[in-house]
Structures are given as structure tokens and as C-alpha cells.
N, C-alpha and C positions, 0 to 999 in steps of 0.2 A: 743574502742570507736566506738559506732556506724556510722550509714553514715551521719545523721540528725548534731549531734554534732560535729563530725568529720566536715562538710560545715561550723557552726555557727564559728568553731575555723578560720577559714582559713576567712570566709568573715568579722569578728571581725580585720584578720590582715593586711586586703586590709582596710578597714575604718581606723586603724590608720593610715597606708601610707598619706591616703586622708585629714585628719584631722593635719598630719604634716605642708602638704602643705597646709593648708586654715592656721593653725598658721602662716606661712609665711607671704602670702597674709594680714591680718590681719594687721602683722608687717609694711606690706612695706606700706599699705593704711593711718596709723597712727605714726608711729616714724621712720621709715626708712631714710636713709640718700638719698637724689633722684641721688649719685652719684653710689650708690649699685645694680641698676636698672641688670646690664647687670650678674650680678654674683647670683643676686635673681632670677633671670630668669633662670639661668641654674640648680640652688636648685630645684626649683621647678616643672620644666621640667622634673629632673631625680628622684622626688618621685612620681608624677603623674605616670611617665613610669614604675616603680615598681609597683604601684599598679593597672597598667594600663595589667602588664606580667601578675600578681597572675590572674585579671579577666579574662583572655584570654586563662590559661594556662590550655589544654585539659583534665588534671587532674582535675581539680575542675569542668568541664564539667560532668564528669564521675561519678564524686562524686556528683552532683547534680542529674543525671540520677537514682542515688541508694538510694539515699533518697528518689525521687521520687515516687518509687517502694515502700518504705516500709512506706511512709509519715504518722506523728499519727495526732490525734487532735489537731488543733491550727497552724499545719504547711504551710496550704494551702498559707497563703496571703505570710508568707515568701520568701518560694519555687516558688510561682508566679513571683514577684518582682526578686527573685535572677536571673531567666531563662531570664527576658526582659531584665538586668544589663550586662548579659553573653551574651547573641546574641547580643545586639546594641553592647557592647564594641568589640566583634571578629571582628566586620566589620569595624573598623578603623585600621588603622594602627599603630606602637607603632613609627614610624617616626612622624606621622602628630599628635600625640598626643604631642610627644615630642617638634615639630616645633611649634604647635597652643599655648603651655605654655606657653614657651622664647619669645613669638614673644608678647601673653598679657600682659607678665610683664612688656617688654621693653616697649608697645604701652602706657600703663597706666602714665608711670612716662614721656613722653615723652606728654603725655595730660597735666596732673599736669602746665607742665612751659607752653607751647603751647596756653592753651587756654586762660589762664589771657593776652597772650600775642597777644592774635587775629591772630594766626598764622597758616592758615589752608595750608599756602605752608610745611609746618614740615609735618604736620598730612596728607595730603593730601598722599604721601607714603605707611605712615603707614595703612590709610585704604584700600586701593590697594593690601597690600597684606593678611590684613584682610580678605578681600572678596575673594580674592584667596584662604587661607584656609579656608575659608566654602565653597567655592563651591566645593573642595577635600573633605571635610567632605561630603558634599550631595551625590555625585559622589559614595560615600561608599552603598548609598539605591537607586541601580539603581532601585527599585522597582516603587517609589516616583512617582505620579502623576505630583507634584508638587515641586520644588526645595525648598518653604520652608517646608513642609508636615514634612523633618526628624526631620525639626529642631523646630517644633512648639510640635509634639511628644513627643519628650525629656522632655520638658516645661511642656506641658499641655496633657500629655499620652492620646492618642484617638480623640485628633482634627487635625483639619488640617484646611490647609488656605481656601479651599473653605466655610468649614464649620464656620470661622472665618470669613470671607468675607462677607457671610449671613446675619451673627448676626449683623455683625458692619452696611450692608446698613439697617437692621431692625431699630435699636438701633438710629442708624442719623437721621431717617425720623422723630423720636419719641423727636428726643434732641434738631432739628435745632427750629422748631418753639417755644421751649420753653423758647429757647434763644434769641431768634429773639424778642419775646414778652416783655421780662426782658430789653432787649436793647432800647425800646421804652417809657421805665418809668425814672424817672428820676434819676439815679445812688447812692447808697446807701454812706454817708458821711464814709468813715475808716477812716479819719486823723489822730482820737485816736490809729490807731496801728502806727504811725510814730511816729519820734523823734531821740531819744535816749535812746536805750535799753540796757544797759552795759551786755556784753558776761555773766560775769560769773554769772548776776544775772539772764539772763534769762537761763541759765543752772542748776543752782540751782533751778529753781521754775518747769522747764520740770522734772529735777529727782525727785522732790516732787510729781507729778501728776502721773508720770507712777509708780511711788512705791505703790500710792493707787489704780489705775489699777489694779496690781496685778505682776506686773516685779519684781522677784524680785534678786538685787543686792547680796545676796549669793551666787548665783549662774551665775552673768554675771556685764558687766560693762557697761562706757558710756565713749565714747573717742570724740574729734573734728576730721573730716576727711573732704578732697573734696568733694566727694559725697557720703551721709549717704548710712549704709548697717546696715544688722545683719550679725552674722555668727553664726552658731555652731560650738564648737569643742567638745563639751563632752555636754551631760545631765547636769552635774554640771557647766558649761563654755558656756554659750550662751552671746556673746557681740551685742554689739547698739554702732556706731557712728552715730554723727548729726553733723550740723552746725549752726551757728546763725548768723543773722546781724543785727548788732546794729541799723540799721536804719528802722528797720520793724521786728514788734514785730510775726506778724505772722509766717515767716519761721520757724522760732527756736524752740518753742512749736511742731509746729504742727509736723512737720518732725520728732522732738523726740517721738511723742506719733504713727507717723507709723513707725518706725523702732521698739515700744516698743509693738507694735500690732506683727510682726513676732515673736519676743523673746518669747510674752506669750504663743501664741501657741505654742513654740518650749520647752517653760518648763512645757506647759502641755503632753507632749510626755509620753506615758507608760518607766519610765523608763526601764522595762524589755527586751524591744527593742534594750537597748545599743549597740551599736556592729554589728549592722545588719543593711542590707540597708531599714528597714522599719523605723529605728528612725528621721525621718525627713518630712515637710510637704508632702502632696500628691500631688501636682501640684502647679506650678506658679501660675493657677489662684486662687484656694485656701487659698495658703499663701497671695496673695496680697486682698484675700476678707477679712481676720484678719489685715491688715495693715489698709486698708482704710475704716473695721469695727469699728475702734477702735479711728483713725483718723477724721472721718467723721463722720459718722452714729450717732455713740455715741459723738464722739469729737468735733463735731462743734454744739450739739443742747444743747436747752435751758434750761432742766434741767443739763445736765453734767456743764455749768457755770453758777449755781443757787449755782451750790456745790463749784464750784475752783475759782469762780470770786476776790470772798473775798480776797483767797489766795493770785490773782494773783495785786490784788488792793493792798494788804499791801507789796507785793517784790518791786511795783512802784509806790508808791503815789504820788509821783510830778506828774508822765503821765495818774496819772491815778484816782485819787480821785474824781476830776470832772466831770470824765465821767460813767453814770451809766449802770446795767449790760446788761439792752435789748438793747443800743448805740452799746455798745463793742460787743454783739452777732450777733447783724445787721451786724455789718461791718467786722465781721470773717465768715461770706457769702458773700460777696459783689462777684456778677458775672460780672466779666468784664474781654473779651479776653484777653491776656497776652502773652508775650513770652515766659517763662519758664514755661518748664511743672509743676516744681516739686514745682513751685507757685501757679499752678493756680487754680481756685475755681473746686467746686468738679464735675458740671458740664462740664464747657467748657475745663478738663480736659482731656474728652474721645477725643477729637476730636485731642489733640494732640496727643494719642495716636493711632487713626485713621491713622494721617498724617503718621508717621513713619513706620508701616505696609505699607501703602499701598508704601512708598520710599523704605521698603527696601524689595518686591517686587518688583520694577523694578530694582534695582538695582540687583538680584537674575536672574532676566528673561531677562538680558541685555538689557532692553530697555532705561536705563541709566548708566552712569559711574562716576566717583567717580568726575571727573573734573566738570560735570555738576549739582551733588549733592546740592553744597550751592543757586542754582539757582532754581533747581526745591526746595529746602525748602523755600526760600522767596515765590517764586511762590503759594503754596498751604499754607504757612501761611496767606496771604493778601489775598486769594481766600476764607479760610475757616474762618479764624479768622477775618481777616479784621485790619491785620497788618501786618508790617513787620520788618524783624531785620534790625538794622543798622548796625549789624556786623556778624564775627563769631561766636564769642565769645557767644552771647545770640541768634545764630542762629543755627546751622547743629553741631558746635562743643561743645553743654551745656550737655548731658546728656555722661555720663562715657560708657553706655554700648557699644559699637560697639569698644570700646576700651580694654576693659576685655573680653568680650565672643564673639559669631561668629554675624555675621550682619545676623538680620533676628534669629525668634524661641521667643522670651524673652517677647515684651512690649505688646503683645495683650493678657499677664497673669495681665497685670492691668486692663483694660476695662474689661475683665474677673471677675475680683475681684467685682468690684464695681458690677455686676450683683450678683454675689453670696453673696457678702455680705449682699445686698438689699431683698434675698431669706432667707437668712440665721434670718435677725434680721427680716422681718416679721415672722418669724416660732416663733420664740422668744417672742413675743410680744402675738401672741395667747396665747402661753406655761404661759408666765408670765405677765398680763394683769397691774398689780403691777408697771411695768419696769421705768416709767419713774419717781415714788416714788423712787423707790430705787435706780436710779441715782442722785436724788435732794437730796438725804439725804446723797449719797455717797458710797453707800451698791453697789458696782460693780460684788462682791464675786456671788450674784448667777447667773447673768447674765455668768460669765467670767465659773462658775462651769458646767450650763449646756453648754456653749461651749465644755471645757473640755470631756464632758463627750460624745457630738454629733461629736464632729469634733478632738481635738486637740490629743488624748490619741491613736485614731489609728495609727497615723505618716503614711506614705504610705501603710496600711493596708488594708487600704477600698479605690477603684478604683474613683477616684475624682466625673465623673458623678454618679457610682452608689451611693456615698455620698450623691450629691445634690441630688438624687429623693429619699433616704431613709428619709433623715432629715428633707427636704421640702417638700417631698408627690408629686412632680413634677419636670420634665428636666430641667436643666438652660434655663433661660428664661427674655426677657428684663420686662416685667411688674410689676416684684415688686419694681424695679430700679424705671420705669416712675411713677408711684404712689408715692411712697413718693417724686420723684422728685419734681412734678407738685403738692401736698400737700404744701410739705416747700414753696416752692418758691411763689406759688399762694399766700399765706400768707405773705412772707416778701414784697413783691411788690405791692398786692393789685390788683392779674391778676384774672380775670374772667376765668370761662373755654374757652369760644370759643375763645380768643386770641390766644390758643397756644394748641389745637382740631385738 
């Protein structure tokens, strides 16, 4: 066996390791018993650390070095990705790999009761030693300008927080008065998404929507979970959990249709990549620009509910017969501040994702601590938003991540998205002038094919930035973002330009 095939064999058998533990993960996010917490933690800690030895172990170093030397056609992106996989993993330890696992799994199911229960004295601990294992993890690249620099790398390979800092005060100067503007008009009616929405019917009518997307259920499923995810475990096994609430028809849809934005990318993947760490998207921001492509872009506009309105009028005809479909499209925009991120309109959605960056910077740079946390989140929600929580619960303790992965690296891959996606469908739009015919009639296939074929098929093959300037002809960048921002919304509100100029 050569040296080339001889690595494919060996990084094929660090991915199973790795795909064991996300089955795990999976499990416990969805049917787990929350008493199993302390024994799943340790599962999974000790196949992480297996596949954690295989990437570490000087042997496969060697053997990467010899491939190197003799690499044929096609090998380059692999061999690329393998060498970043092998040097970040060396530089952690197979302790802190093993501690940061047990400590997620324990932290998660310890969120689960905690947070319905308003109880940030529980969690309060747990994030405590959260941030102590990322600041060990950081501690690993004493190189780091910046304490989150490793951790935003990992996410979104080749940025860093200055560079991320930038974009976001660009991005704000461009969002606030657009919002400020929107806020002066008089508030768009949603009533029609309230009521009562029976669970399984609006689960039933989200899997009908993402099955014409292009999701498709042969190859992956839809479960109820606390806070929706995708996961891969195989090319053939890509899953989506969501949630609903029957009191607000919005959630439920829409959350299923970005968790079924990850999946499609992830089943447009070159299957030939199985096995390799190129089968998977190329950056956090990326993958969240097909979530909230698919979600938003497409998902909240006027032809995609010229197509699904129908549908979605005969699943609820009591709530919904009398209201017609530009009412229902108005008011699945409606901008107005909120306390949940994973609610909120597509705009004032960055800013939560603002907030969190810029918290879990100080919380990295010790200029805050974990005790002072729920205070500085009220503080800069009532500053930015112009609300505040009344509790934990829909305050500092509503989003899972800081409980699954490290504090800091992760949520500046959504603001990120919304930029790229915004790059990605005006590229789209030139390519197929057609686009918004073939969403009123339902034709999603060629939109979703040339994704496929621009973005979805390389998996980490093509270098994220060098993606966006091949596909888009330019660097990420906020302006195709504010353009169609300031388009839709000038339109649903009836805002001139110099309101919000």
C-alpha cells in the first residue's frame, strides 16, 4: 500500500472513532435518559481520546510527510486539511481533550433541567469551568495574538477576532439605522402566526417543505430536541432536530427549514470524500450561510410562499383561511427587537450575535467573570436592543452553546453566514435571472444544483475565503447583505432611502 492510501486507511479510522461519538451525542440530545448524563460523558470522552491518540500519533505524522513527497493529482486539498487536523490536534493535550468531553456532556444535560428552571446558581459552576477549559485549550497556541484568534480558526479557518471585530463594527453602522428606521413605522400585524398550532401538524407540514427543498429523508431524519442541530454521521446518515411551539407558528417552520439548509449541503458533499476529513462543510461561516440561505434568503420571501402558502393554509385552515398570503408573508418579517436569538427577525438577529462575541471577549480577556455575566447580558441587551430579560431563562442561559463547546470561537460563524449567503444568492441571481419563477412554481432543484456544484460538493476542499472570492468574484463583504437588506425591508415598511442612509 502506498503512503497516499495507506493515510486515507488510517484517517477513514479516526472518522469512525469520531462519528461514534457524534452517534452518541445525537442520542443523548434526543432519547437519552438525562440520568445517563455522567456514564455518556465518559463514552464519549474515551472515543474522542482514541481518535484524539490515532491524530496525534507520530506515525501518521510520518506517513503524512510521505505522501507529501510523492502526492498525485487531486491530493493537494486532502493532504492540506490532514497537516492543519494533525498540527492543531498535537497541540492539545489528550487530558484536556478527554476533561473538555465529560465536562460537555455533563454540562449539557445539567442545561436541559437548569434552564426551564431559571436556575443560573446550577449553571453558574458549570460555566466556570467551561471557561477554564478554553482558556487551557487557548493556552495550547501560545502563538495567538488574541485568546479567541485559536478558537475562531478552528470555526472559521483564517479569521480572527480582530478581523471579525472589523466586519461586525462595519456591518452595525450599516444595520442600526436600518433598524432604527423600521422602528419608527408602525409595527407590521403577525397575530395570524399565533394561536394554536398542534406539534405534530406543524411537523408534518416543515417535513413536507424541506422534502421539496431538496432534504432528502433516505438518507437522514427529523427528531424533537432542546436546541435544534444537524449532525453527520455518514454520507448516507445526515439528521435535523427541530422544535415547535404551539403558540407561534413561526418557530417551528422556520428552525426546521435552517437545520434542513445544513443537511442539504451536507448531502450535497462529493460522496467520494467519505472517510476523509474533507467530507464535511468548510467553515462555520459557510455552513451557517446554507442555513440561513435557505431559511431566510429563500425562506422568508414572497415567491417561496406563493409556492408553500397553499400548503401551509390547508395543514391549518381554522388559523389560517382568512388570512391571505402577502398578510402571512408581512408578518413572517415582522422586525421587532426580541429576546431570543433563535427567534428573532433576520435583521435584528446580527446584533445578537454581536452581543455574544463581543461577551465572550471579555469573558476570554478577563475583563469579566462568570458571576457578572447575566448582568452585563441585560446591560447590552437594553443598550442594543432596547429590552431586557426578565429572567435567565430567555436571558444569558437560552442558547446551548457555551454548554456543548468552548466559550468563544462558534457564533460570529452565523453573522458570517448571513454575509455569505447574501454574496452567495446575489451570484445566483445574475447566474439564473429565472430564480424567483422557479421558486413560485416550486423548481428549487436548479437553484439547490448550482449550489451543489459551487459550494456544497467540495466539503472542506476549497479554503472558505478562497470559495467566496472564486464563486462570488469578490472577498466577503457586508454589501450584498445591506442591499437586499435595505431592498426587502424599504418595501415592506414603505422607508425611503435617506431614513436609513
Amino acid at each position: 500500500m502506498d503512503a497516499s492510501s495507506e493515510l486515507r486507511v488510517r484517517l477513514r479510522e479516526i472518522d469512525d472513532l469520531e462519528k461514534c461519538a457524534a452517534l452518541l451525542y445525537w442520542d443523548q440530545a434526543t432519547k437519552m435518559p438525562a440520568a445517563a448524563a455522567e456514564s455518556r460523558g465518559r463514552r464519549m470522552g474515551m472515543l474522542q481520546c482514541l481518535a484524539h491518540d490515532r491524530l496525534t500519533d507520530p506515525k501518521l505524522a510520518r506517513l503524512l510527510h510521505r505522501a507529501e513527497q510523492n502526492a498525485g493529482a487531486g491530493d493537494e486539498a486532502l493532504l492540506r486539511i490532514a497537516r492543519r487536523d494533525i498540527e492543531r490536534a498535537t497541540r492539545i493535550p489528550r487530558q484536556l481533550v478527554d476533561a473538555m468531553t465529560e465536562h460537555q456532556a455533563k454540562a449539557y444535560m445539567v442545561w436541559t433541567q437548569a434552564r426551564p428552571a431559571n436556575d443560573f446558581a446550577t449553571l453558574a459552576p458549570i460555566l466556570r469551568k467551561t471557561l477554564d477549559l478554553t482558556r487551557r485549550k487557548v493556552d495550547c497556541f501560545p502563538a495567538a495574538e488574541h485568546p479567541l484568534d485559536p478558537l475562531i480558526d478552528e470555526a472559521d479557518p483564517g479569521m480572527t477576532a480582530g478581523q471579525v471585530r472589523h466586519l461586525f463594527e462595519r456591518f452595525r453602522t450599516r444595520l442600526v439605522p436600518l433598524i432604527a428606521a423600521i422602528a419608527e413605522k408602525p409595527p407590521i400585524d403577525d397575530s395570524c402566526l399565533k394561536g394554536h398550532f398542534p406539534a405534530f401538524l406543524q411537523l408534518a407540514a416543515a417535513e413536507d417543505i424541506i422534502r421539496e427543498l431538496g432534504y432528502d429523508f433516505d438518507r437522514g431524519r427529523s427528531d424533537p430536541t432542546h436546541h435544534p442541530f444537524m449532525i453527520r454521521l455518514d454520507a448516507h446518515d445526515i439528521r435535523i432536530t427541530t422544535r415547535v411551539n404551539e403558540a407561534f407558528l413561526r418557530e417551528g417552520i422556520f428552525g426546521t427549514i435552517h437545520e434542513a439548509g445544513h443537511a442539504i449541503y451536507e448531502q450535497g458533499i462529493d460522496p467520494a470524500l467519505e472517510g476523509t476529513p474533507l467530507a464535511t462543510g468548510t467553515s462555520c461561516g459557510v455552513h451557517e450561510s446554507q442555513s440561513r440561505l435557505w431559511e431566510n434568503l429563500i425562506g422568508r420571501s414572497r415567491p417561496f410562499w406563493h409556492h408553500f402558502y397553499p400548503l401551509l393554509a390547508k395543514v391549518f385552515p381554522a388559523q389560517l383561511a382568512a388570512v391571505p398570503e402577502e398578510r402571512f408573508h408581512r408578518a413572517i418579517n415582522r422586525v421587532q427587537p426580541s429576546l431570543i436569538r433563535v427567534d428573532a427577525d433576520e435583521l435584528t438577529y446580527n446584533l445578537h450575535i454581536m452581543i455574544r462575541f463581543d461577551l465572550e471577549d471579555a469573558l476570554l480577556s478577563d475583563t469579566l467573570s462568570i458571576d457578572e455575566l447575566p448582568e452585563a447580558w441585560n446591560a447590552r441587551y437594553a443598550a442594543d436592543l432596547g429590552v431586557t430579560p426578565p429572567d435567565f431563562r430567555d436571558g444569558v442561559l437560552q442558547d446551548v452553546h457555551w454548554f456543548v463547546h468552548t466559550i468563544g470561537g462558534y457564533f460570529q460563524g452565523y453573522a458570517l453566514g448571513n454575509l455569505i449567503g447574501a454574496q452567495l444568492l446575489a451570484t445566483a441571481r445574475q447566474i439564473m435571472p429565472d430564480l424567483d419563477e422557479d421558486l413560485a412554481a416550486g423548481r428549487f432543484a436548479p437553484l439547490r444544483a448550482w449550489l451543489t456544484e459551487a459550494v456544497y460538493r467540495h466539503g472542506r476542499g476549497r479554503d472558505p475565503h478562497d470559495l467566496v472570492q472564486e464563486v462570488t468574484g469578490k472577498p466577503l463583504d457586508i454589501d450584498d447583505y445591506v442591499t437586499y437588506a435595505r431592498s426587502k425591508y424599504a418595501e415592506l415598511y414603505g422607508l425611503q432611502p435617506e431614513a436609513f442612509s
